[in-house]
VEXKOL-622104 format. One record per residue (C-alpha): residue number from 1; z, y, x. Coordinates in nm, 3 decimals, always signed. Layout:
N
num, Z, Y, X
NUM, Z, Y, X
...
// end
This chain:
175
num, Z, Y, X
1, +9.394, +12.101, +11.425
2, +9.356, +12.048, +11.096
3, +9.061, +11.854, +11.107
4, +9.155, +11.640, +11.384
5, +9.459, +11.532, +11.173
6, +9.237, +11.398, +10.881
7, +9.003, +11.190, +11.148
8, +9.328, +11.031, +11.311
9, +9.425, +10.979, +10.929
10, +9.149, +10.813, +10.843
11, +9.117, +10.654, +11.190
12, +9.443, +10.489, +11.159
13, +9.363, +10.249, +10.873
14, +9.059, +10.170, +10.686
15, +8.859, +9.914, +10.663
16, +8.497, +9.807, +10.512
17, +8.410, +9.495, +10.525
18, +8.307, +9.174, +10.321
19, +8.410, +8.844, +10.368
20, +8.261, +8.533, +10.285
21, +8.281, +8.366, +9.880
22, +8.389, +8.066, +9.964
23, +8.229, +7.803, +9.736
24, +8.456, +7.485, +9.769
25, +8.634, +7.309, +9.465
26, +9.021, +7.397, +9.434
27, +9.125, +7.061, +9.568
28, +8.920, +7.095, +9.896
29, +9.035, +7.483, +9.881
30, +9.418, +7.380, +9.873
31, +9.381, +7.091, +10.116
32, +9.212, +7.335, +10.387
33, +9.504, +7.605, +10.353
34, +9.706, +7.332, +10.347
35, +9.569, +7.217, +10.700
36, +9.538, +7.520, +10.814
37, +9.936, +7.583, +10.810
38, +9.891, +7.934, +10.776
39, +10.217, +7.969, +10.700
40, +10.139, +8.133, +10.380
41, +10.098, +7.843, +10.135
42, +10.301, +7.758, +9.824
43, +10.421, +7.478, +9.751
44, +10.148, +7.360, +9.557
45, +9.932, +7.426, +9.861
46, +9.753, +7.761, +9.725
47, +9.770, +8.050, +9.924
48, +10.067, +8.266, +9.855
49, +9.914, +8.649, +9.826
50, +10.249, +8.781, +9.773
51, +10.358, +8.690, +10.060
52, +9.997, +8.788, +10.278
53, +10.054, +9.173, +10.055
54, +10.415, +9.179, +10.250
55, +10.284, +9.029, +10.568
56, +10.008, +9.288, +10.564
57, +10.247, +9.562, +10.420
58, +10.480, +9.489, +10.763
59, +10.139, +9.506, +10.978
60, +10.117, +9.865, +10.803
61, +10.464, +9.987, +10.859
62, +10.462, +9.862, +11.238
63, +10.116, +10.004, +11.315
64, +10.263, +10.349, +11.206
65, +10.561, +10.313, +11.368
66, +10.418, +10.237, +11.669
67, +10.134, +10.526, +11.595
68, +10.464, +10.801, +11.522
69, +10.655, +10.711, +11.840
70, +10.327, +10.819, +12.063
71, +10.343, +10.456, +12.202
72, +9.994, +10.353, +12.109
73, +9.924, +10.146, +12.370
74, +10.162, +9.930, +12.249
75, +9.990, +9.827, +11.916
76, +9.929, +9.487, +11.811
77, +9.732, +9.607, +11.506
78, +9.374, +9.603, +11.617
79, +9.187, +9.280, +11.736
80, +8.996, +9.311, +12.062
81, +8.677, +9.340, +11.885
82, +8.805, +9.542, +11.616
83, +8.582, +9.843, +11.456
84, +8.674, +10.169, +11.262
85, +8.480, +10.375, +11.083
86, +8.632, +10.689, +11.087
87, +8.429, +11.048, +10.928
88, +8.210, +11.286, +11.129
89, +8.198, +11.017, +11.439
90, +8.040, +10.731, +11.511
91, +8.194, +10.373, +11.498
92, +8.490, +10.333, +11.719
93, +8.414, +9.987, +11.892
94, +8.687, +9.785, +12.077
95, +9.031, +9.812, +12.045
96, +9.063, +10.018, +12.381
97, +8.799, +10.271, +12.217
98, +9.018, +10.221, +11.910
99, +9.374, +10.336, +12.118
100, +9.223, +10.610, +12.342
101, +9.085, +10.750, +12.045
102, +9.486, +10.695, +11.906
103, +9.645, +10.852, +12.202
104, +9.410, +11.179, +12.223
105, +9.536, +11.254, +11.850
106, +9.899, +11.167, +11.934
107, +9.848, +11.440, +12.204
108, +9.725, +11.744, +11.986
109, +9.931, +11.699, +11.685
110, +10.276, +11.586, +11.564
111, +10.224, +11.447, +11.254
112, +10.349, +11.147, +11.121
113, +10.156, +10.858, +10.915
114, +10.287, +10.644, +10.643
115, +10.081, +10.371, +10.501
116, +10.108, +10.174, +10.113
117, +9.942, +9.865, +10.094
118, +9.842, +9.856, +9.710
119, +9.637, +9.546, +9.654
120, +9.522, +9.239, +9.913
121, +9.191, +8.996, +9.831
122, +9.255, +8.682, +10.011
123, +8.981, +8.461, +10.103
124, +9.069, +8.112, +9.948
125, +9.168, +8.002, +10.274
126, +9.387, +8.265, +10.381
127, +9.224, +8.340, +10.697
128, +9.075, +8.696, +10.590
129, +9.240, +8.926, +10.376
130, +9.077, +9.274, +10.273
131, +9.356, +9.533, +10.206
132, +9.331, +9.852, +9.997
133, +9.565, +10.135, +10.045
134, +9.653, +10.471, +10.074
135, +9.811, +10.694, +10.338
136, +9.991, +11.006, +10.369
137, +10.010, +11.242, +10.713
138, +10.316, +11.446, +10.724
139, +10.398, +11.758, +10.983
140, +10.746, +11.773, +11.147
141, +10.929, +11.944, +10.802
142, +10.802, +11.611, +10.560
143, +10.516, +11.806, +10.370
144, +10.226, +11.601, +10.281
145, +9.911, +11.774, +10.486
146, +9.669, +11.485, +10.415
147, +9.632, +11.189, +10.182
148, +9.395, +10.951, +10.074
149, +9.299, +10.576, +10.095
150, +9.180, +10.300, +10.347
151, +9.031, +9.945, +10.336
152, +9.100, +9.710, +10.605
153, +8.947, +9.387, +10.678
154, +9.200, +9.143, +10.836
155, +9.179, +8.770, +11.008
156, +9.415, +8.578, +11.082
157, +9.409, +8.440, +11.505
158, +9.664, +8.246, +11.687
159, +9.840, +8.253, +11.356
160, +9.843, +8.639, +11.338
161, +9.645, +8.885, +11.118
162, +9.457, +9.112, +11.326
163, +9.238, +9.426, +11.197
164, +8.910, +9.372, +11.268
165, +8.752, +9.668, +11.055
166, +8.905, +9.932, +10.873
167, +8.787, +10.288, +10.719
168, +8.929, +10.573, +10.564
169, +8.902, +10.870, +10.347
170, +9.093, +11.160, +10.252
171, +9.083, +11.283, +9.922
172, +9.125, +11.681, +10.022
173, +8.820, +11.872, +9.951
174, +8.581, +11.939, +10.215
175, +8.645, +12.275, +10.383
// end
């Protein structure tokens, strides 16, 4: 049990993935963000990463809201094409790989996940963000039985960030 409760933990959450340097001079960066009315601009027309680190933060606290109710199928987390990397398996591929993966774990266990976004590297446009954060799984009396960290790699479609890849890894010893 044990051990299927640190691969939904690191399931969950986590990303790897690099996104593109983009090269352009800060005018042309703050006219495309601009254009692109991500909604997450400041007035100058830079992107505003506090306000991506909440947006992403809120992505976080939904996804494990929806992931504690048992409601899975519900999430609006993962993008279609989405990938996790999650250990001792290989890649989950597909956001419908992604939930029945989600819902099996839900089945055998009662634990609850909370997630901490800690920092967010925004491309210059705002369109990808790569998240870094840790996690906690809890049983049904609030004690901590597994922590550790996660990267995710999010874009931003139809005006929505979306997980595309994500990968964890607790920081218990290996048993």
């Amino acid at each position: 049990m044990k051990n299927k409760s640190v691969k939904l933990v690191l399931l969950g959450f986590i990303i790897s993935s690099l996104f593109a340097c983009n090269t352009n001079n800060d005018t042309k960066t703050e006219k495309t963000a601009t254009e692109a009315g991500t909604g997450t601009e400041s007035k100058s027309g830079a992107v505003d990463k506090e306000k991506i680190k909440q947006e992403i933060q809120a992505k976080e606290d939904q996804f494990a809201e929806v992931y504690n109710s048992g409601e899975v199928k519900n999430i609006g987390y993962y993008a279609d094409d989405a990938v996790t990397f999650y250990p001792n398996r290989p890649p989950l591929v597909g956001k419908a790989a992604i939930v029945d993966f989600l819902i099996t774990d839900i089945r055998t266990n009662s634990n609850k996940l909370i997630f901490n976004t800690n920092e967010v590297f925004v491309s210059s446009d705002g369109n990808q963000v790569v998240e870094l954060g840790t996690y906690r799984l809890v049983d049904s009396s609030k004690t901590t039985i597994n922590t550790g960290n996660y990267m995710s790699l999010f874009e931003k479609r139809d005006g929505k960030y979306v997980c595309v890849r994500d990968m964890s890894a607790s920081i218990l010893p290996i048993e």
